[in-house]
C-alpha positions in Angstrom: 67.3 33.7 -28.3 68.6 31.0 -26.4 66.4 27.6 -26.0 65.0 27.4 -22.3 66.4 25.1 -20.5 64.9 22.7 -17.5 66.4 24.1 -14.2 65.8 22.4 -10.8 66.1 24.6 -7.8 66.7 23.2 -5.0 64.9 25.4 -1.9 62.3 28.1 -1.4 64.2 30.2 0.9 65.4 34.0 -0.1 68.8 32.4 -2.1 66.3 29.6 -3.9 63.3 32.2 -4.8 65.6 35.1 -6.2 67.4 33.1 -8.7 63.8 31.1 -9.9 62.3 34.3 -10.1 65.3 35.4 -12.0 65.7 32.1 -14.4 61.9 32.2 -15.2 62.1 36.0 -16.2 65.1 35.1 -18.3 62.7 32.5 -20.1 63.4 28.9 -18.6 61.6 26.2 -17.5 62.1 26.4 -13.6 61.4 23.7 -10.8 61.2 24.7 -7.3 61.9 21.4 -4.9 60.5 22.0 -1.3 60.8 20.1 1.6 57.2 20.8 2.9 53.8 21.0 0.2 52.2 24.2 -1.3 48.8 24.0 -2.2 47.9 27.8 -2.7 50.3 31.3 -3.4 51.7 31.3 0.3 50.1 34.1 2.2 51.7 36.4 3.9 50.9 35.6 8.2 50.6 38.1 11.1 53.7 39.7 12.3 52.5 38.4 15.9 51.8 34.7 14.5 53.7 32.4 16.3 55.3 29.6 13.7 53.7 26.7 13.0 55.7 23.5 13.7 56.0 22.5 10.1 58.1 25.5 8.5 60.0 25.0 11.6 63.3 21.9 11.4 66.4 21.3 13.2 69.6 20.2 12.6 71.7 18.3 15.6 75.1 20.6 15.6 77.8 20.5 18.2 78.4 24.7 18.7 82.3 24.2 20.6 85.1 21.9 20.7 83.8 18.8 22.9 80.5 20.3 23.5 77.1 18.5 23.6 74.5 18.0 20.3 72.5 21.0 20.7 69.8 21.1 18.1 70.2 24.1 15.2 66.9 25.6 13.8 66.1 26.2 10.3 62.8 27.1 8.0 61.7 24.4 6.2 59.3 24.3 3.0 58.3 27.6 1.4 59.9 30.8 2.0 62.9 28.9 4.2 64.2 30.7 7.4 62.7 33.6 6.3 59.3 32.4 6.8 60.6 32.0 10.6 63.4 34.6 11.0 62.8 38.0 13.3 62.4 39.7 9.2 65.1 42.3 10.4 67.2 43.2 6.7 69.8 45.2 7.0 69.2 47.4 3.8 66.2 47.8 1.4 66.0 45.5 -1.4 62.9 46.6 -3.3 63.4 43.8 -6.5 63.7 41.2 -3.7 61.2 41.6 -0.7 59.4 44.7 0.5 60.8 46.4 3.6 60.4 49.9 5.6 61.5 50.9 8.7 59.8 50.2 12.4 57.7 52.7 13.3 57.9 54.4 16.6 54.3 53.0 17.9 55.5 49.8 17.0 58.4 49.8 19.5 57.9 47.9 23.2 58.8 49.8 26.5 62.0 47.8 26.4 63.0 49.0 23.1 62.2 51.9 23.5 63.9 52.2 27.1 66.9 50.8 25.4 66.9 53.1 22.6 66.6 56.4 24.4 69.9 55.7 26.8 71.8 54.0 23.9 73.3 56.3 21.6 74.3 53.3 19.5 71.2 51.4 19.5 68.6 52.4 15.8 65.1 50.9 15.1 65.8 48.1 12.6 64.5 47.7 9.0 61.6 44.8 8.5 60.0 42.9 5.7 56.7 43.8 7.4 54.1 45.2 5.8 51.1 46.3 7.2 51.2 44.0 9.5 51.9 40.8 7.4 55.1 38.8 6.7 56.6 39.5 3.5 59.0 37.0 1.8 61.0 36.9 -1.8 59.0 33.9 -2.2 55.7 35.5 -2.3 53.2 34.8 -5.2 56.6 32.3 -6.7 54.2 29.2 -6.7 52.1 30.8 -9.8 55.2 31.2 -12.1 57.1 27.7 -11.3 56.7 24.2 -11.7 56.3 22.6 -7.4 57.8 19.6 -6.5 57.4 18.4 -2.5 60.1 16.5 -1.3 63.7 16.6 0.2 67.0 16.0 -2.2 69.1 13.5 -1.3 72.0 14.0 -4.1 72.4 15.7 -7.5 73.1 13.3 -10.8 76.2 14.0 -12.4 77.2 11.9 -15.6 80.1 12.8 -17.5 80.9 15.4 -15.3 77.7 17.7 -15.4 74.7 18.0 -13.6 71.5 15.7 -14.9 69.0 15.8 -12.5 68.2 15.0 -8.7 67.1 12.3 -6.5 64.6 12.9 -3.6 64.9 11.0 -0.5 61.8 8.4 -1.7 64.4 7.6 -5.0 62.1 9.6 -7.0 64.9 11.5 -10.1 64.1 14.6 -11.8 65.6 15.5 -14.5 67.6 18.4 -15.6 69.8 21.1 -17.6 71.2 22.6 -15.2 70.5 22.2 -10.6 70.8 25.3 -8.3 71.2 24.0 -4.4 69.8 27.2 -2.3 68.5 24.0 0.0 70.2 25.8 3.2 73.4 26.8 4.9 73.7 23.0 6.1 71.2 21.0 3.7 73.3 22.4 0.5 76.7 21.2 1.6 75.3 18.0 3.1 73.8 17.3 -0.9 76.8 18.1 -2.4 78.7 15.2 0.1 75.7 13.0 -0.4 76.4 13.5 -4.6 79.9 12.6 -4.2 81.6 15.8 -4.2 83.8 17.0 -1.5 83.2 19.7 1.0 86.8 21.1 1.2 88.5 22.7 4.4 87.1 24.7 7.4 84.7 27.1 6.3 81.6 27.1 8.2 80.8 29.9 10.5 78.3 31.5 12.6 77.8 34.1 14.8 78.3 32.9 18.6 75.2 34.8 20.3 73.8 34.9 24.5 69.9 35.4 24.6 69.8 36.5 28.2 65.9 36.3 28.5 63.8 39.0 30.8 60.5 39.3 31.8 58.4 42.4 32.2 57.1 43.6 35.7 53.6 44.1 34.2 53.4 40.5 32.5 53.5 36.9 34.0 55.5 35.3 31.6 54.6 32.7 29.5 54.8 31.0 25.3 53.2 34.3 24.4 53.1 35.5 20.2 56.0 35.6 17.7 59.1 37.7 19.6 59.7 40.8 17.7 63.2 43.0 17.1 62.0 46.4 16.3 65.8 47.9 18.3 69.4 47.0 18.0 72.7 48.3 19.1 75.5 48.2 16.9 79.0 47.6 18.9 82.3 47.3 16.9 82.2 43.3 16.5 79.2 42.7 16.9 75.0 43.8 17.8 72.8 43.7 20.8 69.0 42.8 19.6 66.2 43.3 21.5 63.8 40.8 21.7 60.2 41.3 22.9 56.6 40.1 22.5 54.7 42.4 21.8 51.2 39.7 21.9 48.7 39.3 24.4 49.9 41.9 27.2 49.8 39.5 30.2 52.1 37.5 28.3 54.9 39.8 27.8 58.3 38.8 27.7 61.9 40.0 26.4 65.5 39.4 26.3 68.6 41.1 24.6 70.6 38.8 22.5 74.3 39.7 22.2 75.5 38.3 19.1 79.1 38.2 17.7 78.9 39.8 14.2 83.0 39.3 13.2 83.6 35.5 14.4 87.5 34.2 13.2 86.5 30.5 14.6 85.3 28.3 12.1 84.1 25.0 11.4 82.8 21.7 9.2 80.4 20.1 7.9 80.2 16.2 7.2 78.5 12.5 6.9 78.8 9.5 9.4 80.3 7.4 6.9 78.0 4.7 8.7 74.7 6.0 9.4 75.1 9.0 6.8 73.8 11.2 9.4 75.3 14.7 9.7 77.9 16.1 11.6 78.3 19.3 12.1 80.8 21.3 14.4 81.1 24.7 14.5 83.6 24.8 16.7 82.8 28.6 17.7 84.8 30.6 20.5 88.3 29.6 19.7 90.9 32.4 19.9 90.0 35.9 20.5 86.3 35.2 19.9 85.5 34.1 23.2 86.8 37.3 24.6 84.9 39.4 21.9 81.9 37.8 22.8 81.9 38.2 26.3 82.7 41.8 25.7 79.4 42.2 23.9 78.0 39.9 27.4 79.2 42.6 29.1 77.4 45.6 27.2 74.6 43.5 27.3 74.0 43.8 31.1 75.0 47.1 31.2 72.0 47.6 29.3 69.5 45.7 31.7 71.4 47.6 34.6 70.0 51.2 32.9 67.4 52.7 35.8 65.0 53.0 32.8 65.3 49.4 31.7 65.6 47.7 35.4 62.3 49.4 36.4 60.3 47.4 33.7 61.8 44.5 34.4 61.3 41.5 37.3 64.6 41.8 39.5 67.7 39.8 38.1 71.2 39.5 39.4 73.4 40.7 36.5 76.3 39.9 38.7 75.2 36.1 37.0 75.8 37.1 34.0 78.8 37.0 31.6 82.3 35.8 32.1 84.3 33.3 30.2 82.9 30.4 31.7 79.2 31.2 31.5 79.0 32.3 28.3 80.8 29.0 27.1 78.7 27.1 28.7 75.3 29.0 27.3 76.8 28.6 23.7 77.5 25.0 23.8 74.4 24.3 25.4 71.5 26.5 23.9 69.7 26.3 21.0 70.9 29.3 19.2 68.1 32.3 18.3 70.2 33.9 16.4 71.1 31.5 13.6 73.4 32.5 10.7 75.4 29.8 9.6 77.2 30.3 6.6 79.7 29.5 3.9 80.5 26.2 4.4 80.9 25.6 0.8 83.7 28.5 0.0 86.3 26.1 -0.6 84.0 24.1 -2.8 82.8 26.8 -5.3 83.9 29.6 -7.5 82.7 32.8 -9.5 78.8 32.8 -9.2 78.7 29.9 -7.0 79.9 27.2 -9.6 80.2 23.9 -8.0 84.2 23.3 -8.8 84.9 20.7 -10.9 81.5 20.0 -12.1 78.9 21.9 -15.1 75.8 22.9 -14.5 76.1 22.9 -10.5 75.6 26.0 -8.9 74.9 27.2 -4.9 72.7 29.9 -4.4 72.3 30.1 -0.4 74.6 31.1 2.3 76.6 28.3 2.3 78.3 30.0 -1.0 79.6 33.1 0.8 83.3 33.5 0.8 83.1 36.2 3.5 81.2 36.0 6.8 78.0 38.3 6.8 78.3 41.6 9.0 74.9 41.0 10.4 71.5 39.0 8.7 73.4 37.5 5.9 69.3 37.3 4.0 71.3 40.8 1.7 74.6 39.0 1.3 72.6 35.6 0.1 69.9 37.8 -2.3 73.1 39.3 -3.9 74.9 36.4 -4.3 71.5 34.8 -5.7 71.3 37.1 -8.1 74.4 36.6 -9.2 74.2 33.2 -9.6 71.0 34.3 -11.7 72.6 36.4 -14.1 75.8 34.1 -15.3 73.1 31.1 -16.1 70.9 33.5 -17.9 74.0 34.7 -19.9 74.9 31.4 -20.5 72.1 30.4 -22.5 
């Protein structure tokens, strides 16, 4: 059997907990580095528990071509976005997280209004059980080593990875460094370690959260918004979003996301402050249209009889159009957040950093393809992967 050998991952999210679950059943010596610090197993927290503010960062993005700095949310510490995210997977992965589907008594009157006049819409799969947030990153912090603190840059000497430095200059040495540190942390490392972050690869899927509230509520911050319903369309989905808390708090909203973007963007460093920039540079070509399409099947939903009678009165007529949903893409914080693959012209067969040994990324800036939906399956996979060639490599 092969010696163990000292592996830093970077990153507690679902790409960063598969493979160090992986690495330390294949018998190394595994380091998890988190931005925030664990002092316990991380419990699983209500599925109506709004998010505290520290698993909760932000990342200053322009969304369009000439558009303002809108800020771009991400999880931070344990468990990543998917400590934050609406927990929808789009398949069951048993080895990874624990899922099942909604369960009818679970669904709001929105959903469910939504659901019985859309033959397209389906009750989504969770990682919710019995009532509690499940993550891959459960029970992790009993079986790896924990540091706290954010990576600045890998250490390469002679052309292979030797370690990381945090942001305080604190170095950790290692064998072998897997970056699962996020869709825009990991490529923002890589730049920061002196490795180039080649061509136009990062996407997202351009989404409209057109917010409603419910006759029988008042409005207000309310509990965590829950997706128990979504519609399927051709290129892209329809969620609905509700909150299903404290009943005079109740609020909703239907969130038409483009699934199939073309547009694509970059990330980089302002070679004076070293700050990032990041432009997505969404809704160029067809997209735009494609969007606003989806816009469009969006208010036909909130113009159903069933769904108008829950909600407070709202001119639809308002909604969509080329202009308006430009302007509510450049200029809103996304809730639907799935930036990816940033890094596909930067690595190769189980996310090998090019050019380097011992350098591998494990999130979803490592996809080569853009996710249909919740890229959490597409990253798990490709974790996995990642996984099994270092295990095979000895």
């Amino acid at each position: 059997m092969a010696a163990a050998r000292r592996i830093i991952v970077v990153g507690a999210g679902v790409g960063g907990a598969v493979v160090a679950r992986r690495l330390v059943a294949a018998g190394h010596q595994v380091t998890v580095i988190a931005e925030t610090p664990v002092t316990a197993a991380p419990t699983s927290v209500d599925l109506h528990e709004a998010s505290t503010v520290d698993r909760v960062a932000s990342t200053p993005v322009q969304r369009i071509v000439g558009g303002p700095l809108v800020p771009y949310p991400r999880g931070r510490g344990w468990a990543g976005s998917a400590a934050i995210n609406a927990m929808v997977w789009d398949r069951p992965m048993d080895d990874v997280v624990p899922t099942r589907m909604v369960d009818t008594a679970e669904i709001g009157p929105v959903s469910a209004a939504v659901l019985a006049a859309d033959p397209l819409a389906a009750p989504v799969r969770l990682s919710a059980i019995d009532g509690l947030r499940r993550t891959p990153a459960d029970d992790l912090v009993d079986t790896v080593s924990v540091v706290a603190g954010e990576v600045s840059r890998v250490l390469i000497d002679a052309g292979s990875a030797a370690g990381v430095e945090l942001a305080d200059a604190q170095v950790l040495e290692a064998d072998q460094v897997v970056l699962a540190a996020g869709a825009l942390a990991t490529p923002l490392i890589l730049l920061r370690s002196g490795v180039p972050v080649w061509g136009r690869h990062l996407v997202d899927h351009p989404s409209v959260t057109i917010p409603l509230a419910l006759r029988d509520g008042r409005g207000g911050d309310g509990a965590f918004p829950v997706v128990t319903v979504e519609s399927r369309r051709r290129d892209g989905r329809i969620l609905v979003v509700e909150d299903l808390g404290d009943p005079h708090h109740r609020t909703a909203g239907l969130v038409a996301a483009l699934t199939s973007p073309t547009s694509a963007g970059t990330v980089g460093l302002d070679p004076e402050t070293d700050a990032p920039v990041v432009a997505f540079d969404l809704l160029r070509g067809d997209d735009l249209h494609r969007l606003c399409t989806l816009v469009d099947a969006a208010r036909a939903l909130i113009d159903l009889p069933d769904v108008a009678a829950l909600i407070d009165d709202i001119d639809s007529s308002m909604i969509g159009g080329a202009d308006w949903v430009m302007h509510q893409v450049a200029t809103t914080s996304p809730v639907y957040c799935h930036a990816a693959s940033a890094c596909a012209g930067t690595v190769g067969r189980h996310g090998r950093v090019r050019g380097l040994a011992n350098v591998a990324v494990a999130d979803a800036s490592a996809l080569l393809a853009t996710p249909a939906g919740n890229p959490m399956v597409d990253v798990a996979q490709h974790a996995a992967g990642v996984a099994a060639a270092i295990a095979a490599a000895g």
